[in-house]
C-alpha positions as CSV (number, residue, x, y, z in Angstrom):
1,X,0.0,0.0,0.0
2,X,1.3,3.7,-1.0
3,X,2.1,5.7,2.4
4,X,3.0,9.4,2.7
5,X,6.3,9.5,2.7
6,X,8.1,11.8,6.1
7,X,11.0,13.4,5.4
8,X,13.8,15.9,7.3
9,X,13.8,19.6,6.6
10,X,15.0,21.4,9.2
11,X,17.3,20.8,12.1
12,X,17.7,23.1,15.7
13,X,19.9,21.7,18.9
14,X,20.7,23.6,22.1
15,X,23.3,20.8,23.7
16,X,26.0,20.6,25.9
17,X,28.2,20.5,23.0
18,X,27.1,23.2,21.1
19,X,23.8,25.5,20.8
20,X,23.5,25.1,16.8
21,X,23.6,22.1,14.8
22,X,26.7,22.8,13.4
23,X,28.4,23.5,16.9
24,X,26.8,20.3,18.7
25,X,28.0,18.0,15.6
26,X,31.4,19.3,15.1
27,X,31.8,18.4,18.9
28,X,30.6,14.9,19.1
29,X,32.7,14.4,15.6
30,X,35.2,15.7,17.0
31,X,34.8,13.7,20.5
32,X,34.7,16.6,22.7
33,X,32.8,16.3,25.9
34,X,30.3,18.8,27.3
35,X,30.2,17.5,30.6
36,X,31.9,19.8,33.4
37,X,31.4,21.0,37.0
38,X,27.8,22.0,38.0
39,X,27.0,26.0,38.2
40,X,23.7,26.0,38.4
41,X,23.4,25.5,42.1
42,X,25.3,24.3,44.7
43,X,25.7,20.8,44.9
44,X,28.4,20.4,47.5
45,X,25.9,18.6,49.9
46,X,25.4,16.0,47.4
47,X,27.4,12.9,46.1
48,X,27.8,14.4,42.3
49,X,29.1,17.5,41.1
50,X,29.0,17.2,37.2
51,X,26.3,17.9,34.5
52,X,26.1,18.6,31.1
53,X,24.8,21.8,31.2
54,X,24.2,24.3,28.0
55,X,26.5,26.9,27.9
56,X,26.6,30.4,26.9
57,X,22.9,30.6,26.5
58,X,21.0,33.4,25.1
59,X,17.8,33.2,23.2
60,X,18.0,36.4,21.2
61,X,21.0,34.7,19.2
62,X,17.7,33.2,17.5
63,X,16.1,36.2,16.4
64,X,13.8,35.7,19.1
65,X,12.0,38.6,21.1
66,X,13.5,38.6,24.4
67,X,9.9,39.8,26.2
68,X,8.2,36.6,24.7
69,X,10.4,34.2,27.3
70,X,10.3,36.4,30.2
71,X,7.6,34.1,32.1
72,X,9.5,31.3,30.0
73,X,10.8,28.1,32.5
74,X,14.5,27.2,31.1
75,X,13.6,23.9,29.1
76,X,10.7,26.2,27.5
77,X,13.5,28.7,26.4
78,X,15.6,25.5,25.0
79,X,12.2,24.4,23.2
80,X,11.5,27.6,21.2
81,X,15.3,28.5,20.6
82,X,15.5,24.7,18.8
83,X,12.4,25.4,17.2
84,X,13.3,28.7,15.5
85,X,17.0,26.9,14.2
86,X,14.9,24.1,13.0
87,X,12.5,26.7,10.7
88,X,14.7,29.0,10.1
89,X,17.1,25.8,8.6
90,X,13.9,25.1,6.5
91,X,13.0,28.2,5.2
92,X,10.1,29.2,6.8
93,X,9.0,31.8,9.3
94,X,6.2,31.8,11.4
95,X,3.8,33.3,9.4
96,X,4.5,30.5,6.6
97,X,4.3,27.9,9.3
98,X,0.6,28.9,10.2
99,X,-0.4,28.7,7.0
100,X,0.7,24.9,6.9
101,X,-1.6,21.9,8.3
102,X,1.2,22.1,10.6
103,X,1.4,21.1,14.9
104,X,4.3,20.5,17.3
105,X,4.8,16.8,19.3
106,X,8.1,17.7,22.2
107,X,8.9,15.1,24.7
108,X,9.8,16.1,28.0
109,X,10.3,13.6,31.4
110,X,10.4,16.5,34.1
111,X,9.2,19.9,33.2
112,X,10.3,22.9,34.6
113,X,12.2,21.8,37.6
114,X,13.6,25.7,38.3
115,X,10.2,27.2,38.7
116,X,9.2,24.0,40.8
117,X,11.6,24.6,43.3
118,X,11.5,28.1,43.5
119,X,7.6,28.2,44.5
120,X,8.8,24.8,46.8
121,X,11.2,27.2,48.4
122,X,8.7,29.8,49.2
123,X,5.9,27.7,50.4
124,X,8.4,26.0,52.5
125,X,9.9,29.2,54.2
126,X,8.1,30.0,57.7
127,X,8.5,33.6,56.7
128,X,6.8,33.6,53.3
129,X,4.2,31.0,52.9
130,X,1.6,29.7,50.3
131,X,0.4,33.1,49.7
132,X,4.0,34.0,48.4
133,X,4.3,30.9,46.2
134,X,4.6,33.2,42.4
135,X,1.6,32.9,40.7
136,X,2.8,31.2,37.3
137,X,4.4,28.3,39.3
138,X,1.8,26.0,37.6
139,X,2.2,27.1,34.1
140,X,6.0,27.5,34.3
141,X,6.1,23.6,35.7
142,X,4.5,21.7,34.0
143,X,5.7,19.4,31.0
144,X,3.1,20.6,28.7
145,X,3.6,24.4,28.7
146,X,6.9,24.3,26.3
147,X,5.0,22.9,23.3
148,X,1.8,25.0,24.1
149,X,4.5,27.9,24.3
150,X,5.9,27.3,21.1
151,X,2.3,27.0,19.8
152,X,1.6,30.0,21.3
153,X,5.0,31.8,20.3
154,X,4.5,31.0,16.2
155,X,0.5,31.3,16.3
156,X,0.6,27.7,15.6
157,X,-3.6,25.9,15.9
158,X,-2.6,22.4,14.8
159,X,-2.1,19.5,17.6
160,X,0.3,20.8,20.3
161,X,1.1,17.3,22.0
162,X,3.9,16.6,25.0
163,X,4.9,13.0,24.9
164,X,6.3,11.8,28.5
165,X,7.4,7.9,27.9
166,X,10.9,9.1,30.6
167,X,14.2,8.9,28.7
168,X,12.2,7.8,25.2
169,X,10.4,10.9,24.9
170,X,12.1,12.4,22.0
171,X,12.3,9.2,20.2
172,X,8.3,8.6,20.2
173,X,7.8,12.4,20.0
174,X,9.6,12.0,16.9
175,X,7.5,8.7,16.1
176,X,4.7,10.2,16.5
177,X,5.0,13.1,14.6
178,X,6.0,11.1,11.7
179,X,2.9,8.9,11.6
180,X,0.6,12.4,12.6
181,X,1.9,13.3,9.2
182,X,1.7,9.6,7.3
183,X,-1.9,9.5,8.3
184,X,-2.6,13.0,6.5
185,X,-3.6,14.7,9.6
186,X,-0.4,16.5,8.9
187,X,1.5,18.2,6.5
188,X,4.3,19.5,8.9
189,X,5.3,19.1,12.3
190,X,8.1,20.4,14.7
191,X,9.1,17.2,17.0
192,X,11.9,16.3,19.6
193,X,12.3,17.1,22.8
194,X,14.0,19.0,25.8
195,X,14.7,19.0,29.0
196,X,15.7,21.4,32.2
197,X,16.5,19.0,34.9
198,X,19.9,20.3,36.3
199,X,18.8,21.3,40.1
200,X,19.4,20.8,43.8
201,X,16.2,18.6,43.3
202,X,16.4,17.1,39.9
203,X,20.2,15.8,40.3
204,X,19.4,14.5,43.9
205,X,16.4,12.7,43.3
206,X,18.8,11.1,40.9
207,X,21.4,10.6,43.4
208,X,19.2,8.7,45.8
209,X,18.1,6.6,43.4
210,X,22.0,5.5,42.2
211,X,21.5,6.4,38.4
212,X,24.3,9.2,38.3
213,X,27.8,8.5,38.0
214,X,30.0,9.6,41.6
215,X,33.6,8.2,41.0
216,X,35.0,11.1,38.7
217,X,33.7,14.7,39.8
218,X,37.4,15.6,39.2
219,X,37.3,14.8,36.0
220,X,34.3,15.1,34.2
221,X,35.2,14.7,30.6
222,X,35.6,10.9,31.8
223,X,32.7,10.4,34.2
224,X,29.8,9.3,31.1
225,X,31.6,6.3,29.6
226,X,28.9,3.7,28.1
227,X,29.9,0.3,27.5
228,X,33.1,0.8,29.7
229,X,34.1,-2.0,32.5
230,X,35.0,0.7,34.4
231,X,31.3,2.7,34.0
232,X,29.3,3.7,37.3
233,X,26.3,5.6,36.4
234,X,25.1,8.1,33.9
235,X,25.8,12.0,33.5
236,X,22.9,14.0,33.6
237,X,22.1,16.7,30.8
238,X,19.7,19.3,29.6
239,X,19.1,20.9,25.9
240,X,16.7,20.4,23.2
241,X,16.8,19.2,19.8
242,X,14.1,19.5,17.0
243,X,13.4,17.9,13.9
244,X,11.1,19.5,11.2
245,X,9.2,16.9,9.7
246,X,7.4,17.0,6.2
247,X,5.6,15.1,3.7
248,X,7.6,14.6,1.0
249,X,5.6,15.9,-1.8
250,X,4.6,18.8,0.4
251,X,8.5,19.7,0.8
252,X,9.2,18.9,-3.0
253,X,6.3,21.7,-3.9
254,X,8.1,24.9,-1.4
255,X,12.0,23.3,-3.2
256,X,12.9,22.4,0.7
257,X,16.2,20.7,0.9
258,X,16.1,17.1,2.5
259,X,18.3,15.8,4.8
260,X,16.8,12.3,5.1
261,X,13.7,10.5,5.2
262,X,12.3,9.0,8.5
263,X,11.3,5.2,7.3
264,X,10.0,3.6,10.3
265,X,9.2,4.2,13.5
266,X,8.5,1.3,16.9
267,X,7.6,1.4,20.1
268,X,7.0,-1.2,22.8
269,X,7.2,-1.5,27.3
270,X,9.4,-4.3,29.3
271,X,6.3,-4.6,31.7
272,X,8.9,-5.1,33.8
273,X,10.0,-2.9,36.4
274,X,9.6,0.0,36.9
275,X,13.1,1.6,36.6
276,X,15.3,-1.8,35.5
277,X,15.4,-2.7,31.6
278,X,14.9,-6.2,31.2
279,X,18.1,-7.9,31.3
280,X,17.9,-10.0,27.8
281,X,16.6,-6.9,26.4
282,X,13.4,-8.5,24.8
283,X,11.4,-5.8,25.3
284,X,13.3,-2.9,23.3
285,X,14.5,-5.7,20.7
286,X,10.4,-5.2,20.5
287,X,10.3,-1.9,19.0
288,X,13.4,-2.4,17.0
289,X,12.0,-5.2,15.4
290,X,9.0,-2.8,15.0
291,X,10.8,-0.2,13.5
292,X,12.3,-2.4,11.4
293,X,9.1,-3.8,10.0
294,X,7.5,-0.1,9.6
295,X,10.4,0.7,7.2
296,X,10.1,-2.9,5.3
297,X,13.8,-3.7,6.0
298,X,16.2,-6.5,7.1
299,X,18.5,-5.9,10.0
300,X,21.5,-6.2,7.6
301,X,20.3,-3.0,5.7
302,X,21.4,-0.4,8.8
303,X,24.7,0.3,9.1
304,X,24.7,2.4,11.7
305,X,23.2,2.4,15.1
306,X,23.0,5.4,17.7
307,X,22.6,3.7,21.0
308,X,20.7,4.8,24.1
309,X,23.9,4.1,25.5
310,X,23.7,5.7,29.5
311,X,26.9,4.3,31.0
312,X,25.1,2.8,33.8
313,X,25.7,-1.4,34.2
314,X,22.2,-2.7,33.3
315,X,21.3,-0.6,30.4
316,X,24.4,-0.9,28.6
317,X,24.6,-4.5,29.3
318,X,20.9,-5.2,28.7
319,X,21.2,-2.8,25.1
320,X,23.8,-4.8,23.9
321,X,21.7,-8.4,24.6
322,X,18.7,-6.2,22.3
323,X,20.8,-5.5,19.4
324,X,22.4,-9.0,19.0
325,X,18.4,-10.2,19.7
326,X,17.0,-7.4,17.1
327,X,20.0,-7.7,14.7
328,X,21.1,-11.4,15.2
329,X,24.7,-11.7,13.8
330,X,24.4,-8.4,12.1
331,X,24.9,-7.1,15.3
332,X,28.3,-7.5,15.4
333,X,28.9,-6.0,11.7
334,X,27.2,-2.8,13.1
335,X,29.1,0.1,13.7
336,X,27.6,1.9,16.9
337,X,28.0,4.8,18.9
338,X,26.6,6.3,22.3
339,X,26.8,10.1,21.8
340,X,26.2,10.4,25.3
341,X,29.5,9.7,26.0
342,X,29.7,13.4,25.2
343,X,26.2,15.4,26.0
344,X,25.5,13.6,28.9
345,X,21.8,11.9,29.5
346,X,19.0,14.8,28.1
347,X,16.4,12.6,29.5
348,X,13.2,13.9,27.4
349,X,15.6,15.3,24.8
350,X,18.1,12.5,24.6
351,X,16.1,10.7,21.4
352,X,15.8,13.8,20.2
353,X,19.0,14.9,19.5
354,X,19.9,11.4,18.8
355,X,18.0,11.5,16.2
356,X,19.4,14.5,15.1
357,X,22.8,13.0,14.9
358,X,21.7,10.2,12.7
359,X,20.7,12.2,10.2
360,X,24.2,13.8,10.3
361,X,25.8,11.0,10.0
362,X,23.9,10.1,6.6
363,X,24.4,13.2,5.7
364,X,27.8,13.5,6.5
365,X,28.8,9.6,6.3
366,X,30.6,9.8,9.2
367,X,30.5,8.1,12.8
368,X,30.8,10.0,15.9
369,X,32.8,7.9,18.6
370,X,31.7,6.8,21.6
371,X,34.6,8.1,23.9
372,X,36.0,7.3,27.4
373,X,35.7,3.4,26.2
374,X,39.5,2.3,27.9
375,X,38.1,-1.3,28.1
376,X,35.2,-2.5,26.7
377,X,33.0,-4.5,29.5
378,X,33.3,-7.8,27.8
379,X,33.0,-10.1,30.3
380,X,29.0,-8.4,30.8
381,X,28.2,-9.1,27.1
382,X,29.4,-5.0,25.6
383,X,31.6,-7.2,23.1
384,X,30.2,-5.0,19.5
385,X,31.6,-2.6,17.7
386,X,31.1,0.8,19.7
387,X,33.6,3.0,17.4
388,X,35.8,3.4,20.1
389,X,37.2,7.1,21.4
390,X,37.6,8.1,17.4
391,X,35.0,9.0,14.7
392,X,35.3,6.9,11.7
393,X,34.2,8.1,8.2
394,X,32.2,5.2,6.8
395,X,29.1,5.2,4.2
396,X,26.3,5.2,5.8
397,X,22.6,5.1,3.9
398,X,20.8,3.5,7.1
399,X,20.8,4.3,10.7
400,X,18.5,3.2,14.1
401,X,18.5,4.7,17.2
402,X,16.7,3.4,19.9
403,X,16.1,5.1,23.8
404,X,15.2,3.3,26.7
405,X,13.2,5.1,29.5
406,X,11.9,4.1,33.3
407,X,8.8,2.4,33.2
408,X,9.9,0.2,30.6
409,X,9.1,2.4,27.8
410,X,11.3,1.9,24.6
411,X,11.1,3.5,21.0
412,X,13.2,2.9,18.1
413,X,13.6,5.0,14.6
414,X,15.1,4.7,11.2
415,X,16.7,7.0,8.4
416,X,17.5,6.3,5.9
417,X,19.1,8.4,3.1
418,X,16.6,10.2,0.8
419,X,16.6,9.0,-2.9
């Protein structure tokens, strides 16, 4: 049966690694790490120290007004800034855009943890109270409010959706778009993800729970090293990275340039546990498998697979028994890669710009690394190619990502270059 066809047509990132798509993918080419000592608050009371926090941030770089974000939560700010790249990378402005059968799908796990806090703080001080709790706390927190902003900011009436499947967000944000658009409901959407989680709370919630990496606050670079014998928990992040997806004949009408065509999309839950992967990895081998099927292709057509990739034991162990169960022995001919060796863990926003670096790397034919890998963890099943500590330039017409979140929620995609 003839399907719409989804393609890529614009591209926006605020990272770690860089706050434009050519600064994040120079980085991660380049194996630079964004991960340094926290700033955002002071986290001496707390077992980690290190983040991967954006840097030199300013929203009018974007040609945006600076009154519009002034009741703007930080991962709203991230939202729109990635949003105006990813148009502005397409051609189009926001009158264009609202002319369009045209909506927004962002994933986000958290919210506005900053604005959350703040109005915590106040309730909780003997001295202020409830009544001093700011007004806007509600709107400023919640995980919807940076879609309905960008909505909002580009006078945009189509479906304004927030995905929250935890750490595979942007990956079924991004899904979802794409079949939003397949089905004909759409002709365009904005879709990705982002994330503001880098506070006092956010980071110790996250310590209590063990997830973060403690042994190497004095040297950060090193501390997010997937697949790694020597790995002890993952680096946590913030940023936001949009795709703008569009039916192909729709983009081939306005001359938009393509970067690569979405060709198949999965999604699937452990029903497990509620924040362990399943250790044979069945259940994300589930929406690989999917995504495979959705693009009517063999494992041995992808040659290149962007991998969830945390550095903590069990995902990294339990990703690599999902890709030999997905793949079979293609596994070990693909070449992989866990970018977040570099940006750290953007939670919401992690498939998201994951995503964003696979269509580099067709673009560009050329790997990222996956760095701080001294010794591969062998002896736990990490025995596959995971382009060790140096990008490789190698042809690549094909490439998966998948993302992992808590609750057992996996989502896979595929690109594939456009022809």
């Amino acid at each position: 049966m003839n399907r719409r066809r989804v393609v890529v047509t614009g591209m926006g990132v605020v990272s770690p690694v860089g706050n434009t798509v050519e600064e994040a993918w120079e980085a991660v080419r380049a194996g630079k790490s964004g991960i340094g000592t926290i700033t955002q608050f002071d986290s001496s009371a707390l077992s980690v120290h290190i983040a991967g926090e954006v840097k030199d941030f300013d929203v009018e770089r974007y040609g945006i007004d600076s009154r519009a974000v002034r009741k703007m939560a930080r991962f709203t700010k991230f939202l729109l800034a990635a949003s105006q790249q990813a148009l502005t990378d397409a051609g189009m402005t926001a009158k264009t855009l609202r002319a369009q059968k045209a909506g927004i799908v962002a994933g986000c796990c958290f919210g506005g943890m900053d604005a959350m806090e703040a109005g915590f703080a106040k309730y909780c001080d003997p001295a202020a109270g409830v009544e001093r709790i700011p007004p806007l706390t509600t709107p400023l927190m919640i995980s919807n409010e940076a879609a309905a902003n960008v909505s909002i900011y580009y006078g945009l009436q189509g479906p304004s959706w927030t995905i929250n499947t935890a750490c595979a967000s942007g990956t079924d944000a991004i899904g979802l778009a794409a079949d939003m658009i397949r089905s004909g409901r759409l002709d365009m959407a904005l879709s990705g993800g982002t994330e503001a989680a880098i506070s006092g709370f956010g980071v110790g919630t996250l310590c209590q729970l063990q997830a973060l990496s403690t042994k190497r606050n004095d040297e950060p670079t090193k501390a997010s090293r997937p697949f790694d014998a020597d790995r002890d928990g993952f680096v946590i992040a913030e940023g936001s990275a949009i795709l703008l997806l569009e039916e192909l004949e729709h983009a081939k009408a306005r001359g938009a340039h393509i970067y690569a065509e979405i060709a198949g999309f999965g999604s699937s839950n452990d029903a497990y546990h509620i924040t362990a992967p399943l250790k044979d990895g069945s259940g994300a081998a589930l929406a690989v498998k999917e995504a495979l099927s959705d693009a009517e292709m063999q494992p041995g057509d992808v040659q290149y697979y962007n991998a969830h990739g945390t550095s903590t034991k069990a995902n990294d162990k339990g990703e690599s028994a999902m890709l030999k169960l997905a793949f079979g022995e293609h596994a070990y001919k693909l070449k992989i890669s866990s970018t977040k060796s570099m940006t750290g863990h953007l939670v919401g926003a992690a498939g998201a710009i994951e995503a964003l670096f696979c269509v580099k790397t067709i673009c560009d034919n050329f790997i990222a690394p996956t760095i701080n890998l001294d010794a591969p963890d062998v002896e736990n099943g990490c025995d596959l190619n995971y382009v060790p500590n140096k990008g490789i330039s190698y042809k690549v017409d094909v490439a998966a990502s998948a993302s992992l979140g808590f609750g057992g929620h996996n989502a896979a995609l595929i690109f594939k270059r456009y022809k």
